[in-house]
DRENPA-3360 file (N, C-alpha, C; in nm, 2 decimals, always signed):
BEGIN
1 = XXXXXXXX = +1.16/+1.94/+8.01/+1.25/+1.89/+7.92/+1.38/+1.97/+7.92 ~ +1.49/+1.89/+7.94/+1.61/+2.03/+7.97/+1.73/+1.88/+7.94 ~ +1.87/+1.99/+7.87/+1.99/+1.83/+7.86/+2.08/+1.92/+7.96 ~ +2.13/+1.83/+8.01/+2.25/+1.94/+8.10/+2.40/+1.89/+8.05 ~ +2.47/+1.95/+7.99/+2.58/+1.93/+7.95/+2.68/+1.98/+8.00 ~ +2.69/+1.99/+8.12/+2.80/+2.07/+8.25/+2.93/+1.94/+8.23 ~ +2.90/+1.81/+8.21/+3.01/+1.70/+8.23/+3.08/+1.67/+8.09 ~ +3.09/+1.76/+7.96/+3.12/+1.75/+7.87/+3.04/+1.84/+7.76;
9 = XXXXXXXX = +3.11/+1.81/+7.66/+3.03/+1.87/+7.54/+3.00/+1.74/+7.43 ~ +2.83/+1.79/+7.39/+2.79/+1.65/+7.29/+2.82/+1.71/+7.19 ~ +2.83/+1.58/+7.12/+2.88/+1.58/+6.96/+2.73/+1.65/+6.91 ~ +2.82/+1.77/+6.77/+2.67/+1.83/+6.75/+2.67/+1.79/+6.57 ~ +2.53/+1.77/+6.58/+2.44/+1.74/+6.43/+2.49/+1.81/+6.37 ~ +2.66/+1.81/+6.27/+2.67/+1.89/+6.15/+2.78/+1.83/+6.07 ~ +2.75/+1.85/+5.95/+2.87/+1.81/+5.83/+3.02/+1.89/+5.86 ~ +3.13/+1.78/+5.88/+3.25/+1.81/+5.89/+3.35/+1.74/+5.81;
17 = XXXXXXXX = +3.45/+1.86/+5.76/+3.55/+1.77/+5.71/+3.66/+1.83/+5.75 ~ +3.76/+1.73/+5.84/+3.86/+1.80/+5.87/+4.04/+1.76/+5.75 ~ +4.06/+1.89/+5.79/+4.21/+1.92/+5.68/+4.35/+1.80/+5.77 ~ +4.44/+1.86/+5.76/+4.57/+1.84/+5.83/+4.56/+1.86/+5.96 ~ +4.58/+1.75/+6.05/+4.57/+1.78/+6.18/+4.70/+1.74/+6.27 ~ +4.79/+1.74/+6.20/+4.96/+1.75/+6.22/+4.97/+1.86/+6.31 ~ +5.02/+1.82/+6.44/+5.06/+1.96/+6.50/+4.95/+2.08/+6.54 ~ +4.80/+2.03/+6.59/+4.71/+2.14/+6.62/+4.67/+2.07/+6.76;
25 = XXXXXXXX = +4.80/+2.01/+6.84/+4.75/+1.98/+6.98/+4.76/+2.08/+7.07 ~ +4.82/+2.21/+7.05/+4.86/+2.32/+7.15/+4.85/+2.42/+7.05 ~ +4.83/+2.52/+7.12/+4.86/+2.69/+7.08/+4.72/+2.72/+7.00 ~ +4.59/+2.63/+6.98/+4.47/+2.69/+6.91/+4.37/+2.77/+7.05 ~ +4.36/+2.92/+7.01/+4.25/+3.03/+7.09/+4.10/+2.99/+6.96 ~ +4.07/+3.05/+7.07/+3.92/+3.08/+7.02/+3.94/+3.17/+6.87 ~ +3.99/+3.27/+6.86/+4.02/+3.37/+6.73/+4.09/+3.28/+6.62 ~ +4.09/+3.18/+6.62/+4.14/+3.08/+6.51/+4.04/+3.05/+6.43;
33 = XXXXXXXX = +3.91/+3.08/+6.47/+3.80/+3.03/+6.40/+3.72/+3.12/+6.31 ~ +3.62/+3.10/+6.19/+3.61/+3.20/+6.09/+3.40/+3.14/+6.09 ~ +3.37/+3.26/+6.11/+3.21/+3.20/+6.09/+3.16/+3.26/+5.91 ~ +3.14/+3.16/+5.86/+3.07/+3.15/+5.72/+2.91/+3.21/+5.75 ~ +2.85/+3.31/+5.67/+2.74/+3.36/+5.65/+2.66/+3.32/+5.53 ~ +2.54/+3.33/+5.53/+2.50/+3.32/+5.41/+2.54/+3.23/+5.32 ~ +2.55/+3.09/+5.35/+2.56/+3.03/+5.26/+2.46/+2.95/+5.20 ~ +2.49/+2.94/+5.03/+2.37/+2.86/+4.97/+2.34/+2.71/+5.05;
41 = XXXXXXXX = +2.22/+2.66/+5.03/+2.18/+2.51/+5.08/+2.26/+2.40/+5.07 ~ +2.31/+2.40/+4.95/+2.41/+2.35/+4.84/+2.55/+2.29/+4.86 ~ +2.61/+2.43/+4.93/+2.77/+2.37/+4.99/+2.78/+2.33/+5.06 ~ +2.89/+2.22/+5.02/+2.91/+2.15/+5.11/+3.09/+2.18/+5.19 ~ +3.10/+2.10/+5.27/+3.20/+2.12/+5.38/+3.34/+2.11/+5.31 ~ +3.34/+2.07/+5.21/+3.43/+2.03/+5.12/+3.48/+2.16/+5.03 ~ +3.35/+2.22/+4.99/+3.39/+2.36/+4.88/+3.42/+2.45/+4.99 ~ +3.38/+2.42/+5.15/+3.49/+2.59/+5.22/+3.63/+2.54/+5.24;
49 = XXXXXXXX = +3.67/+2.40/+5.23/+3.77/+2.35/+5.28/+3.90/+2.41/+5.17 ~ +3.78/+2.45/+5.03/+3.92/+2.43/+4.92/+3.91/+2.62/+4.91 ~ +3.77/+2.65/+4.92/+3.78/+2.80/+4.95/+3.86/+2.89/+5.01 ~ +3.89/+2.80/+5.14/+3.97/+2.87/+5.25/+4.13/+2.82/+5.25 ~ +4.12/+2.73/+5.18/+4.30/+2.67/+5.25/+4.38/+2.78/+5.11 ~ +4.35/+2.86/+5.04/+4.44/+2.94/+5.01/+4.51/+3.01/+5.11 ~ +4.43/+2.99/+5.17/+4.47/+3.11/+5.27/+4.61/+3.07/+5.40 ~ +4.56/+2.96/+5.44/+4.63/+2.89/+5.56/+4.60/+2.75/+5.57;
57 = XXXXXXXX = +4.69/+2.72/+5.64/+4.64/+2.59/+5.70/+4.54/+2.54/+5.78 ~ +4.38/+2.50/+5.69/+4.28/+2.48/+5.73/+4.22/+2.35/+5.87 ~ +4.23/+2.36/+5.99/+4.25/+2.26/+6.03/+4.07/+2.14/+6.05 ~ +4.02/+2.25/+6.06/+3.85/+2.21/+5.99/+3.77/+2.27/+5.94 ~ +3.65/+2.22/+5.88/+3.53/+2.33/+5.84/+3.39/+2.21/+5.87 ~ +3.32/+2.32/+5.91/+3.18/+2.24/+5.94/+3.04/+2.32/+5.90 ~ +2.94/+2.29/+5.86/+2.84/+2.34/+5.83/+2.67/+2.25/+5.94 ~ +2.66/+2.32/+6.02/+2.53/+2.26/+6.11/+2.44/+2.22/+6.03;
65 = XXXXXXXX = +2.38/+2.09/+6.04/+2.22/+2.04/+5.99/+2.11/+2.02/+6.08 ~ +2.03/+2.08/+6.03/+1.90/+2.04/+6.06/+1.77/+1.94/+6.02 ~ +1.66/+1.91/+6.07/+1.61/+1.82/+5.98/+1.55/+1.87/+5.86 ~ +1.51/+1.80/+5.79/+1.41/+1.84/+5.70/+1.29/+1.82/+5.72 ~ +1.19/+1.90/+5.77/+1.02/+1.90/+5.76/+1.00/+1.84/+5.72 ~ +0.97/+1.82/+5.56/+0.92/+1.76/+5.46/+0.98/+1.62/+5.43 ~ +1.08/+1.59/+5.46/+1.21/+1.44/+5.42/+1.21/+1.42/+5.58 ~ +1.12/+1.36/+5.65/+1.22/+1.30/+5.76/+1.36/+1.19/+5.72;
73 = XXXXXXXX = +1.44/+1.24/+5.81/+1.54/+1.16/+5.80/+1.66/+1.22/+5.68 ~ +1.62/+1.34/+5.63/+1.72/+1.38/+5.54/+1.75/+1.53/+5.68 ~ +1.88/+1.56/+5.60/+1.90/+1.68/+5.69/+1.96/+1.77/+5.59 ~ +1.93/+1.90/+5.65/+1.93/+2.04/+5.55/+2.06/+2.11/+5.65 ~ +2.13/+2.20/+5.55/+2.24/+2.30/+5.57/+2.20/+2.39/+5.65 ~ +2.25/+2.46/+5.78/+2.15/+2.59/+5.81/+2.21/+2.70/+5.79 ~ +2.25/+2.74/+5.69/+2.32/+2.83/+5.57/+2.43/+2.90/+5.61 ~ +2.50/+2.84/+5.77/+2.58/+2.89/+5.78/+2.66/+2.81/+5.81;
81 = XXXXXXXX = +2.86/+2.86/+5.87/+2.93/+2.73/+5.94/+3.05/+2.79/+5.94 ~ +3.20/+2.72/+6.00/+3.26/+2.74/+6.05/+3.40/+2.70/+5.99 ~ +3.49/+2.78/+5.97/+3.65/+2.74/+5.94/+3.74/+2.75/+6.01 ~ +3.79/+2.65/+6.04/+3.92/+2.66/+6.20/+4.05/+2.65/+6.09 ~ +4.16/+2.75/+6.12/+4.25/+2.76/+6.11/+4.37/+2.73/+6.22 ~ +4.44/+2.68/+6.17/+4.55/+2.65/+6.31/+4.63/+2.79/+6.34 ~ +4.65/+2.88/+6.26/+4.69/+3.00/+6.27/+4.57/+3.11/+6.29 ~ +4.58/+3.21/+6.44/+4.49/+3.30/+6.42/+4.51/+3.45/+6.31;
89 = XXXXXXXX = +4.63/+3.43/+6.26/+4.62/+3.53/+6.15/+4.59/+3.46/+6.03 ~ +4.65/+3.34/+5.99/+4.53/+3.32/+5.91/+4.36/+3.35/+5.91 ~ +4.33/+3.34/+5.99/+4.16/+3.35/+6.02/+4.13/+3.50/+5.99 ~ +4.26/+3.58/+6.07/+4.19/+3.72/+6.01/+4.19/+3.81/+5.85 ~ +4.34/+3.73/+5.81/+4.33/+3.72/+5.69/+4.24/+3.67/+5.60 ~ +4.17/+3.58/+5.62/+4.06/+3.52/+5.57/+3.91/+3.59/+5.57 ~ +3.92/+3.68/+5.67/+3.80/+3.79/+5.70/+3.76/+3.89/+5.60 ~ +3.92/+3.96/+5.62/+3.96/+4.04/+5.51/+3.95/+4.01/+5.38;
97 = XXXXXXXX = +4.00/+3.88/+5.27/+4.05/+3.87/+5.18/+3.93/+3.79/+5.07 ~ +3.88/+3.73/+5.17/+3.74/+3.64/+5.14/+3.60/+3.70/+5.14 ~ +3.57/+3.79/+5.22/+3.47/+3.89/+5.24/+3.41/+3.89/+5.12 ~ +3.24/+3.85/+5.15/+3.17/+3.88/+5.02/+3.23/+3.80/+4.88 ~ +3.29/+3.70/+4.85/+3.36/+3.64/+4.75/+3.25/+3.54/+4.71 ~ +3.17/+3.53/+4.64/+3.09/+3.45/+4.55/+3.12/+3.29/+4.60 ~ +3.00/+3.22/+4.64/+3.07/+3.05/+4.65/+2.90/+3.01/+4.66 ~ +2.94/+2.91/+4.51/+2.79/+2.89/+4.50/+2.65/+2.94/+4.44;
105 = XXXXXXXX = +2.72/+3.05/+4.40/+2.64/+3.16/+4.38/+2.56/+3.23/+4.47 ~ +2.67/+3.26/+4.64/+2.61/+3.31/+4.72/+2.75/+3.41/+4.74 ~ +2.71/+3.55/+4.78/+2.83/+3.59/+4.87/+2.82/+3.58/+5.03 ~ +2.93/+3.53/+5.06/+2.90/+3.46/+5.19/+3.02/+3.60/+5.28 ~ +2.93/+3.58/+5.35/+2.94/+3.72/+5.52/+3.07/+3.63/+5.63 ~ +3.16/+3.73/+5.65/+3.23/+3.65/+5.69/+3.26/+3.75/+5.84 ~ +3.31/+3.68/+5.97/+3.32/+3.76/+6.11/+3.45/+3.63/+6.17 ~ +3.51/+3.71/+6.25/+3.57/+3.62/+6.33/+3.45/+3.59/+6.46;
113 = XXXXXXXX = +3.51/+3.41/+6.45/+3.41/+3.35/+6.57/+3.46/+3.37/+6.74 ~ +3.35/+3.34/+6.83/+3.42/+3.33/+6.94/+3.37/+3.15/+6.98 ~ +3.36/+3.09/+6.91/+3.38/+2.94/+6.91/+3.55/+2.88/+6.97 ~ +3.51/+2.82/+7.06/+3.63/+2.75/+7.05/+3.71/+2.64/+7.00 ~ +3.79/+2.63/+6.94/+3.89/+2.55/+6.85/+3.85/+2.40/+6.89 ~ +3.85/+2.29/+6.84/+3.89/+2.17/+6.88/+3.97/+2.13/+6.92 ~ +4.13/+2.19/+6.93/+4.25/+2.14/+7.01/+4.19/+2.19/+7.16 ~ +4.14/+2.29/+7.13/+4.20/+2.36/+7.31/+4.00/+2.32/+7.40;
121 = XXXXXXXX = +3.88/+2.30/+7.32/+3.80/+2.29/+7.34/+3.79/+2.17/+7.45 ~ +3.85/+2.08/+7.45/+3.86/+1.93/+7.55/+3.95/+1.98/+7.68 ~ +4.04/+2.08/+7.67/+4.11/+2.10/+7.77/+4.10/+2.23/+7.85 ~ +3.92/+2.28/+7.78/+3.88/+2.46/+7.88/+3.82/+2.39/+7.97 ~ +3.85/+2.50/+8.08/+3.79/+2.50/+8.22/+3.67/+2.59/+8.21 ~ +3.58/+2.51/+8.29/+3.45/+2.60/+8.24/+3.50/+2.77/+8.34 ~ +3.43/+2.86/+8.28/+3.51/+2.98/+8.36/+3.41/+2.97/+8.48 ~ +3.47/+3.04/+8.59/+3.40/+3.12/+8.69/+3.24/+3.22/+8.61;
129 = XXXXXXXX = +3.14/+3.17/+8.76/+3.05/+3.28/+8.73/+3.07/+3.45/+8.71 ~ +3.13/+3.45/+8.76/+3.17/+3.60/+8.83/+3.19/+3.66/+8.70 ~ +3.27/+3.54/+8.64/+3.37/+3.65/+8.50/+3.28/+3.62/+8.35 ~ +3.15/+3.58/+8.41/+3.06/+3.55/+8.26/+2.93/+3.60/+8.28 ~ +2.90/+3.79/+8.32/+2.77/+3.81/+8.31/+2.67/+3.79/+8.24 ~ +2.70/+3.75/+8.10/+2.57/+3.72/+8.04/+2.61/+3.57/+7.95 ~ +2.53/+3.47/+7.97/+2.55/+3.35/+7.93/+2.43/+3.25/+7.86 ~ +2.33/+3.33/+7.95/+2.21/+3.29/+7.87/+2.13/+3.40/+7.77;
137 = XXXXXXXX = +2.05/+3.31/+7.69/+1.98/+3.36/+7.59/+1.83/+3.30/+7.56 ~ +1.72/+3.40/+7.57/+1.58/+3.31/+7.58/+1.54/+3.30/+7.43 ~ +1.48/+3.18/+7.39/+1.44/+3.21/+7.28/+1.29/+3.18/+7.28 ~ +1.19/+3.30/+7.19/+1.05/+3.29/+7.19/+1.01/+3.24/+7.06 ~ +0.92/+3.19/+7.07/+0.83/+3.20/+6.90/+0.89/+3.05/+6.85 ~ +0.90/+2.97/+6.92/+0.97/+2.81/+6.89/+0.86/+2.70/+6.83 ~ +0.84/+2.70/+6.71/+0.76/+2.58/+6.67/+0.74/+2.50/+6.78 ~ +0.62/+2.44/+6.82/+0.53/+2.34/+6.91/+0.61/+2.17/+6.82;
145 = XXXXXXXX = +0.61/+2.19/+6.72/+0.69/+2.01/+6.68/+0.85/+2.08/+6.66 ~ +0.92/+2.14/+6.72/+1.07/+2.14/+6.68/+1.10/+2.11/+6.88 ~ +1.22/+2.01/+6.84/+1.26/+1.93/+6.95/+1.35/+2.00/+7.05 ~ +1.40/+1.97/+7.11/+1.47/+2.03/+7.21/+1.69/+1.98/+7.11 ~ +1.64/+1.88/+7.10/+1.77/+1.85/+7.01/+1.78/+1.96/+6.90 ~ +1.72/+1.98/+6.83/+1.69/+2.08/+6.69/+1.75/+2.21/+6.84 ~ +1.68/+2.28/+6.89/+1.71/+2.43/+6.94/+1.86/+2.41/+6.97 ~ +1.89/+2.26/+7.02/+2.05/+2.25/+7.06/+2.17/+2.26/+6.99;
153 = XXXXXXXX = +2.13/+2.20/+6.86/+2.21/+2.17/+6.73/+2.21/+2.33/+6.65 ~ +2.11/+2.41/+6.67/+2.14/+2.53/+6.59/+2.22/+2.63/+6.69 ~ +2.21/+2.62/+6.86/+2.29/+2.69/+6.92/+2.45/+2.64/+6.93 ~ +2.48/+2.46/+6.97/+2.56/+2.44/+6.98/+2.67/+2.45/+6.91 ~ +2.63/+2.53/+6.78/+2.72/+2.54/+6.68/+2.83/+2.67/+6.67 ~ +2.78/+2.73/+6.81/+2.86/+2.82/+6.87/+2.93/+2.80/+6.96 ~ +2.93/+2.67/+7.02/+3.00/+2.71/+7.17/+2.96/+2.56/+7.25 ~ +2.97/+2.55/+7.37/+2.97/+2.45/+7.46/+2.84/+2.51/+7.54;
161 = XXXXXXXX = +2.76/+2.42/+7.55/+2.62/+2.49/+7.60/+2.59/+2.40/+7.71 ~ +2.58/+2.46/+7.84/+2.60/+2.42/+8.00/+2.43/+2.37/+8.01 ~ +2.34/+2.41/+7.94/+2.20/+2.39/+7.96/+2.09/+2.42/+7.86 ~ +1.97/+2.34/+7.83/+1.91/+2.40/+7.71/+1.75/+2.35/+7.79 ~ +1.72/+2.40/+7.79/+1.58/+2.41/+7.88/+1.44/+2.47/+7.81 ~ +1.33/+2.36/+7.75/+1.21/+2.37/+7.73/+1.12/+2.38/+7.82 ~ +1.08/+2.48/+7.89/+0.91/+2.46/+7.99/+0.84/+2.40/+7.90 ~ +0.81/+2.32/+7.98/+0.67/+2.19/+7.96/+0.54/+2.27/+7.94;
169 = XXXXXXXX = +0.42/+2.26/+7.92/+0.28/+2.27/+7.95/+0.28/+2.21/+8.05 ~ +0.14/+2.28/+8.09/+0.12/+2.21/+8.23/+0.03/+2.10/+8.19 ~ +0.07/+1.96/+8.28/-0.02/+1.88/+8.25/+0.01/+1.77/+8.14 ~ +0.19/+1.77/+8.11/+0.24/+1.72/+8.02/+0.40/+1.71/+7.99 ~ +0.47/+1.62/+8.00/+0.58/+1.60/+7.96/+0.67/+1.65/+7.87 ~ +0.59/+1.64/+7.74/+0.62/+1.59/+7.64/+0.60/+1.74/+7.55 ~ +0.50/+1.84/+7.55/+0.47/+1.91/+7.48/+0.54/+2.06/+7.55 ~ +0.61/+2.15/+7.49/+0.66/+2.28/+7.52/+0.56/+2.40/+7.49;
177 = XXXXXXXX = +0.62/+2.50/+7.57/+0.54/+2.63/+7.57/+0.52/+2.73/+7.45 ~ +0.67/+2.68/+7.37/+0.66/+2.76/+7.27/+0.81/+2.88/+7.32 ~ +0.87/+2.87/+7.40/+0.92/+2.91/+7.42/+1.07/+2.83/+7.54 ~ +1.20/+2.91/+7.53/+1.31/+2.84/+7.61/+1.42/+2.89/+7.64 ~ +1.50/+2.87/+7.70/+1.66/+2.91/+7.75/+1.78/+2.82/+7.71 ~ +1.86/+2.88/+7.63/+1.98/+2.85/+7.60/+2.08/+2.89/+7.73 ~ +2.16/+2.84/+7.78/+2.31/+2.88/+7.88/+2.40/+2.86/+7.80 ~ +2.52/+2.94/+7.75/+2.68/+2.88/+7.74/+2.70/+2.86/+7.81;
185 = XXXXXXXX = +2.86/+2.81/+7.80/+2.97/+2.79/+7.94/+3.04/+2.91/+7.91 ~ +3.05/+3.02/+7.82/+3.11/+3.14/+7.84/+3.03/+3.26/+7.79 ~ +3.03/+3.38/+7.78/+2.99/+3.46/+7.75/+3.00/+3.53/+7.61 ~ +3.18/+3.52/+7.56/+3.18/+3.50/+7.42/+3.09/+3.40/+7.33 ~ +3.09/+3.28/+7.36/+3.02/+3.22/+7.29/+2.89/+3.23/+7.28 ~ +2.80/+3.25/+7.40/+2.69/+3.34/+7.41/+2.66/+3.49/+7.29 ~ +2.78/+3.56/+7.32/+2.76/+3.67/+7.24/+2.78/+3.63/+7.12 ~ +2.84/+3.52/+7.00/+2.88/+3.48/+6.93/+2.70/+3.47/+6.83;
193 = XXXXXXXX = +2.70/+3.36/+6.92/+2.54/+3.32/+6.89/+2.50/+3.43/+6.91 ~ +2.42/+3.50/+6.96/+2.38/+3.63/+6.97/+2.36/+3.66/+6.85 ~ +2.49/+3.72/+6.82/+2.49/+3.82/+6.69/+2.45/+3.77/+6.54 ~ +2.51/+3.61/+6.55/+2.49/+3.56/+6.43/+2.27/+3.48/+6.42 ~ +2.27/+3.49/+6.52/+2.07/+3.43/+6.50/+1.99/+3.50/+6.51 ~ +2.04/+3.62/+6.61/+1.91/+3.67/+6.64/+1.87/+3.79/+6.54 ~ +1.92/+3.83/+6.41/+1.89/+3.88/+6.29/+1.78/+3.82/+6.28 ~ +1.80/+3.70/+6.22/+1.68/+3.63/+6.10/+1.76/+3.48/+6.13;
201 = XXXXXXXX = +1.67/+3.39/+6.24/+1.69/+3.23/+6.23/+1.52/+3.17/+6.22 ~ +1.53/+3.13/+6.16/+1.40/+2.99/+6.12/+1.40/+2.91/+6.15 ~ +1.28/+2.82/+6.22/+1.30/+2.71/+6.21/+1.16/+2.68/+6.20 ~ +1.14/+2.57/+6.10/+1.03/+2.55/+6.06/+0.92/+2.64/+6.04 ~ +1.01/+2.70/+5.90/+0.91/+2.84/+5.85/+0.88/+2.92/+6.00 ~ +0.90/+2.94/+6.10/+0.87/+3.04/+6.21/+1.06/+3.11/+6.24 ~ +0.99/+3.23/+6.25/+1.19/+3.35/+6.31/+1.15/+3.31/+6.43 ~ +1.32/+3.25/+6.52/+1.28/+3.28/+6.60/+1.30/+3.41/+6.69;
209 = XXXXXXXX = +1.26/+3.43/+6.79/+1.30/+3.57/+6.86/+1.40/+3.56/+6.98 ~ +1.52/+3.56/+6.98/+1.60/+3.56/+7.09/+1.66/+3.71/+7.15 ~ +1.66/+3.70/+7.29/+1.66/+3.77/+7.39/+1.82/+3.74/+7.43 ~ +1.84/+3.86/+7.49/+1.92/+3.80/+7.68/+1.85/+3.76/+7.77 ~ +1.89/+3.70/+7.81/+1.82/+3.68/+8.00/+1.87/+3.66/+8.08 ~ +1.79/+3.69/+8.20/+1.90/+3.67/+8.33/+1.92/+3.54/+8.36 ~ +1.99/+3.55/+8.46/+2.08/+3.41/+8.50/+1.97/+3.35/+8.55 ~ +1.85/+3.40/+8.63/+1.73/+3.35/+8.70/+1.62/+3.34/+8.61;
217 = XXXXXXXX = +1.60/+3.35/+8.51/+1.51/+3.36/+8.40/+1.47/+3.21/+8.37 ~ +1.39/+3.15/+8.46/+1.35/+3.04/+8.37/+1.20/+3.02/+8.35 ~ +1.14/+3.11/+8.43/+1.04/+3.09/+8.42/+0.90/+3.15/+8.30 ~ +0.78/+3.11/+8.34/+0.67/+3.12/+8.21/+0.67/+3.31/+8.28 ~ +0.67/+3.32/+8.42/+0.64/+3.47/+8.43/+0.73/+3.58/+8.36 ~ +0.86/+3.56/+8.39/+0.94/+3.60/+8.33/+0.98/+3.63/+8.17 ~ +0.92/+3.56/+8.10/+0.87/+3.55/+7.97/+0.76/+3.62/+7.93 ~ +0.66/+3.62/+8.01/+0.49/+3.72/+7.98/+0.59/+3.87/+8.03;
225 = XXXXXXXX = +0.64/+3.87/+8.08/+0.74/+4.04/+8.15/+0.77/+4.06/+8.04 ~ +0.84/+4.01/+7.96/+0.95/+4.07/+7.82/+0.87/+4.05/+7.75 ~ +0.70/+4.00/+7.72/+0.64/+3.96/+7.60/+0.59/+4.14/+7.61 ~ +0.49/+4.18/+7.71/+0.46/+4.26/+7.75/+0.51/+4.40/+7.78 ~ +0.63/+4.39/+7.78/+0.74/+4.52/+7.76/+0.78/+4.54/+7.59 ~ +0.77/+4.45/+7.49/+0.80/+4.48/+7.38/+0.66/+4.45/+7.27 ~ +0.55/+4.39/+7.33/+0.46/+4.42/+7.25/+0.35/+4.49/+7.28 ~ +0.30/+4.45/+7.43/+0.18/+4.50/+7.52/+0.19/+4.67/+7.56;
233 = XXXXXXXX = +0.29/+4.70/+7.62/+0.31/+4.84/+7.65/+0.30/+4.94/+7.52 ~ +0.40/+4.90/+7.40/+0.40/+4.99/+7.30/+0.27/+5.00/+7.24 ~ +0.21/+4.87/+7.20/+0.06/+4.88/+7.15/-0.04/+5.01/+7.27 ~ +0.01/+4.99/+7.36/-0.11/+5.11/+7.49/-0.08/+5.22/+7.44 ~ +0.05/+5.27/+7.42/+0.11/+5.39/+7.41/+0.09/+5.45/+7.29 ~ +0.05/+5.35/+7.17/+0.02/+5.43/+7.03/-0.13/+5.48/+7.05 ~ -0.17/+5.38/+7.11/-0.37/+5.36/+7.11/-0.36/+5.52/+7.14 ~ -0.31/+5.51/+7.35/-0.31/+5.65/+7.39/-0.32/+5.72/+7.28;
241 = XX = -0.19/+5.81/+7.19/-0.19/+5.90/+7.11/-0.32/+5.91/+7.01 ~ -0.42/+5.86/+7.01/-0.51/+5.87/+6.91/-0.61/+5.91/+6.99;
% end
């Protein structure tokens, strides 16, 4: 099971509301954008829209959904999301001035993103290999019923994602390993994602565990190597000491 998105970027599963869009055909970088932390279940796209436009001219804000386990068919906040500014000093100002400010009765964690803008996102060139050593990211510990769309929708929320790839079971289509590979199309946005999931992301009551990986990494062996370097070897080495 694998989407290849090398010929565009798909529209991703999340609540958006966009501000004034007068004049944000040119001049938006990637550092225009503001990643929301910690937000309650609750908010919606609307309370960062009024949160943030003190600051500048907000050109969007979006918060990713997922499904709901229990409600098919409803979809849940995944507590975090995104404010595009048309100005990148606004954005930094907004880092600064907003940091930790109560919304919702959450204080929300604020970082500049390496997401790219919506003006300029339709008109990047995917970069050269050369200039993007690290672009993939493996993720372990993947709920057996969460879809390949769900892993896409919580990554794509960072970035333009070139490939998202489930190993199958053998003997089957349909069912995964439990494990998979995320690709960007850049390495900031890779690193983006990075830093913001692989703390503490859930999905369906299970964390998952994300990794780097190599550009050749797709396989089940390659996976038993890193399972085995971080749980198998250390467990030998304590036994030893006793």
């Amino acid at each position: 099971k694998e989407v290849d998105m090398e010929q565009g970027e798909k529209e991703k599963e999340e609540d958006t509301v966009t501000a004034d869009n007068a004049g944000a055909g040119e001049g938006a970088i990637q550092t225009s954008t503001v990643f929301v932390k910690n937000l309650s279940f609750k908010t919606r796209c609307d309370t960062l829209l009024k949160e943030f436009s003190g600051i500048g001219q907000v050109q969007k804000a979006s918060i990713p959904k997922k499904i709901d386990p229990k409600r098919p068919g409803v979809d849940l906040s995944m507590g975090y999301g995104f404010v595009e500014f048309k100005e990148p000093q606004d954005a930094e100002k907004a880092v600064k001035k907003l940091q930790g400010r109560p919304v919702d009765g959450y204080c929300i964690e604020l970082k500049m993103s390496g997401r790219t803008s919506s003006a300029a996102g339709s008109s990047r060139k995917r970069p050269r290999a050369h200039s993007v050593p690290r672009t993939k990211l493996q993720v372990r510990n993947i709920p057996f019923q969460a879809k390949l769309t769900e892993i896409e929708a919580i990554f794509g929320a960072f970035g333009q994602i070139k490939r998202v790839y489930l190993p199958p079971k053998p003997g089957t289509r349909q069912q995964h390993r439990g494990f998979g590979f995320v690709d960007f199309l850049s390495s900031q946005e890779a690193q983006c994602a990075y830093d913001a999931l692989s703390p503490s992301t859930h999905l369906y009551s299970r964390r998952l565990n994300i990794e780097w990986a190599n550009e050749d990494d797709d396989s089940v062996e390659s996976v038993r190597e890193r399972t085995a370097k971080h749980f198998v070897e250390p467990l030998a080495k304590r036994r030893a000491t006793f």
